[in-house]
C-alpha positions in Angstrom: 51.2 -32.9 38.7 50.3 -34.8 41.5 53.1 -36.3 44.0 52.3 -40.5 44.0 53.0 -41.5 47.9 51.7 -44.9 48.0 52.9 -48.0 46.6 49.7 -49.1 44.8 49.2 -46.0 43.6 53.1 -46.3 42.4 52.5 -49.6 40.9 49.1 -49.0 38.9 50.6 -46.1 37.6 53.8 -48.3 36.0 51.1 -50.5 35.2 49.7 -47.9 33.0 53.1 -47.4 31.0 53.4 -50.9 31.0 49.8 -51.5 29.2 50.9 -49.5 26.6 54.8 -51.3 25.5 57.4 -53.1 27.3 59.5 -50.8 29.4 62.9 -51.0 30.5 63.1 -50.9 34.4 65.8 -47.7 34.0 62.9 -46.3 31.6 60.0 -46.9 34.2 62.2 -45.2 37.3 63.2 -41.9 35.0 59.7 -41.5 34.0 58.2 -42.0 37.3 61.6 -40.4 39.8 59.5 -36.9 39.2 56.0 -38.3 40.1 57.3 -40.1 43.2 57.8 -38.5 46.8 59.9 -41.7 47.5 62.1 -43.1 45.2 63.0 -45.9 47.4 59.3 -46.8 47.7 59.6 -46.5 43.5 62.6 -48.8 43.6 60.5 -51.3 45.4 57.6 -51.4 43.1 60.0 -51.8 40.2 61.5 -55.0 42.2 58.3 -56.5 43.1 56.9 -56.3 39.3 60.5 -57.8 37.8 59.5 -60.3 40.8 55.9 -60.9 39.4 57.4 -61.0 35.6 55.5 -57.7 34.5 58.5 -56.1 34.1 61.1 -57.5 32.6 64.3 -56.2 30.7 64.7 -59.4 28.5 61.2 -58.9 27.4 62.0 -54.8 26.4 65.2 -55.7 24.8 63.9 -58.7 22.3 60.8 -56.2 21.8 63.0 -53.4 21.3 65.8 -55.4 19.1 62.6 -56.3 17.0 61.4 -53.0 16.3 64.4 -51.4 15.5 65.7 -54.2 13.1 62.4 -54.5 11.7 62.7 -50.5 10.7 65.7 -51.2 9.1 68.8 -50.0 12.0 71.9 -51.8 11.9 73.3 -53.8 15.3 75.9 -50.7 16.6 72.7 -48.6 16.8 70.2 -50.9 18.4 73.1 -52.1 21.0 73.7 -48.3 21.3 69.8 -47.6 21.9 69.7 -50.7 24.6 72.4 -49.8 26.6 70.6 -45.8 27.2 68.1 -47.8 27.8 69.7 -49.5 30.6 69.7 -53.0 29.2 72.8 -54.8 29.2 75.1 -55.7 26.4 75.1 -59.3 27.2 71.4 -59.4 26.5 71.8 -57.5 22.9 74.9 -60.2 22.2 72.2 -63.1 23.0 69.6 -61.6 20.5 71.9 -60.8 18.4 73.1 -64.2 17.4 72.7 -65.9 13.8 71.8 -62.6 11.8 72.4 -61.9 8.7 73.5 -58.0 9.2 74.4 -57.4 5.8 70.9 -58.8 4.4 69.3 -56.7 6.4 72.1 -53.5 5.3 70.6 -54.6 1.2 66.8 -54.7 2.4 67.9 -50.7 4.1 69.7 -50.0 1.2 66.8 -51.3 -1.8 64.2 -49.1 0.3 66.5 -46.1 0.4 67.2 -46.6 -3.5 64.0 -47.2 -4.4 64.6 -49.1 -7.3 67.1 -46.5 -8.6 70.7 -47.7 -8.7 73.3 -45.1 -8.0 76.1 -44.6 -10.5 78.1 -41.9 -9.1 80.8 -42.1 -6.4 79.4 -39.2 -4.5 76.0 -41.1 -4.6 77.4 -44.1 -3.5 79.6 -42.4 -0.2 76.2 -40.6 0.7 74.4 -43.9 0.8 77.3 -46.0 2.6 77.0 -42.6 4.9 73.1 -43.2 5.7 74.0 -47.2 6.5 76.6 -45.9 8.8 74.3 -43.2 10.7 71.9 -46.5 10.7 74.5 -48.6 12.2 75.4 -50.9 10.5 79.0 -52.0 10.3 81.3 -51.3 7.4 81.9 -54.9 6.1 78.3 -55.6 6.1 77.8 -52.0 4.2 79.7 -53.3 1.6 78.7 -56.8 1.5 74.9 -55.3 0.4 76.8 -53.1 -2.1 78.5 -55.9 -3.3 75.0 -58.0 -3.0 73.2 -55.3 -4.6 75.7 -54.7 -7.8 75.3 -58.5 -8.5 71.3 -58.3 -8.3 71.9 -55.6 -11.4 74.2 -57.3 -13.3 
């Protein structure tokens, strides 16, 4: 592996991460901390590209938040995801606002079901159990149970 010592050599290299998807900067500096000989020359880079807007935290988290509620995860385990990430938990509360949780708990729930509608209890605990390992809070778990038993009726 070859030991980057200069700072455009640092910065095309983040470059290249950052070609491929939005990075956080705590992503970018544990990827590249190994492939540095400086880390405060790394530090710099990472401050001049937030400076130039290349790199941007705002940007990873709404891309991020997307994805992830897109894919069908609940907001405990995206805000839980962003914060490793080093993003902070003011900017998942400003994404955050106006959602519907518990739609989006139903539209997890339908796929997982796949048009079959459980009957027993034990089915019904395993499923609440995969919405809860998605993260998705309790109230809005059984708002889409609630949701889904009056789609049947």
């Amino acid at each position: 592996m070859k030991i980057l010592d200069e700072p455009k050599a640092i910065r095309l290299k983040i470059m290249d991460f950052l070609s491929r998807r939005e990075h956080s900067s705590k992503e970018i500096y544990q990827k590249m901390s190994r492939k540095v000989e400086s880390k405060e020359m790394l530090l710099e880079s990472i401050k001049e590209l937030e400076r130039d807007g290349l790199l941007s935290d705002e940007r990873f988290a709404e891309s991020y938040f997307q994805s992830r509620k897109r894919r069908g995860f609940g907001p405990l385990r995206i805000k839980s995801e962003l914060i490793q990430r080093g993003v902070k938990e003011n900017l998942f509360y400003s994404l955050e606002k106006e959602i519907d949780w518990s739609s989006n708990a139903l539209d997890a729930l339908k796929k997982k079901l796949n048009g079959k509608v459980p009957q027993e209890t034990k089915e019904i605990l395993k499923l609440k159990n995969f919405l809860n390992y998605r993260g998705f809070e309790f109230q809005d778990i059984d708002k889409a149970f609630s949701m889904l038993d009056k789609e049947n009726l």
